[in-house]
N, C-alpha and C positions, 0 to 999 in steps of 0.2 A: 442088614442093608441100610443104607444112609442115600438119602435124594439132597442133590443141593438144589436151593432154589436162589438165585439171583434176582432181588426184587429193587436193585440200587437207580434213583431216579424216580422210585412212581412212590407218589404221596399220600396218606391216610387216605382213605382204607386200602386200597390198593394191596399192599402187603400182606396182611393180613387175609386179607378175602384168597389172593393166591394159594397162599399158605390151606387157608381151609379146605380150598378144591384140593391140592394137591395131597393130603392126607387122608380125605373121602377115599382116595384110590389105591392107599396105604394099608397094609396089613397090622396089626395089632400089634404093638413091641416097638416096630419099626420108626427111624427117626429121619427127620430132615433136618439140614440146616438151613437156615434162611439168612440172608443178606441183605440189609436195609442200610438207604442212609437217610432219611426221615426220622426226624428225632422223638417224632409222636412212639413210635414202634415201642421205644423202650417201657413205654404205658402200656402201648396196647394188645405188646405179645404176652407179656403176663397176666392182663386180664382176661384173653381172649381160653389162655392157656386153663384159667384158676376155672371158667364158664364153662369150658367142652369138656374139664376132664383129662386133658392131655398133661405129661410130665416136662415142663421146662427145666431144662439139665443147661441150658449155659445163655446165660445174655450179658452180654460185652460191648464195650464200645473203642474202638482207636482210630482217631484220626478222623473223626465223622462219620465210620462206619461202623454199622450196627450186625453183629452177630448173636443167633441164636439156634439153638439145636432143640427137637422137640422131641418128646417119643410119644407115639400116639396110645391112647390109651386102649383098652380091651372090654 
């Protein structure tokens, strides 16, 4: 199962913090993708990601927008 989350418009930390509630409520394996256009994100999904544990499988960017897919860890 994959959750998207649309965090486009709200600026550091904001993204990130969504992101963290939204995977508390995530089962183990399970991924989300997340939607940024905050160019901080591109820091601080993978650092956020390397500290909890979680697996970063895609961070991108086109056109100002920031994607990323997590899988949460177990």
């Amino acid at each position: 199962m994959t959750t998207d989350l649309d965090t486009s418009g709200l600026k550091c930390p904001l993204p990130v913090l969504k992101a963290k509630k939204a995977l508390r409520a995530m089962e183990a394996g399970e991924e989300i993708s997340v939607t940024a256009t905050d160019p901080s994100t591109m820091t601080d999904f993978p650092e956020y990601c390397a500290n909890a544990g979680h697996a970063l499988l895609q961070a991108s960017e086109s056109n100002g927008v920031f994607l990323f897919r997590i899988r949460k860890s177990g």
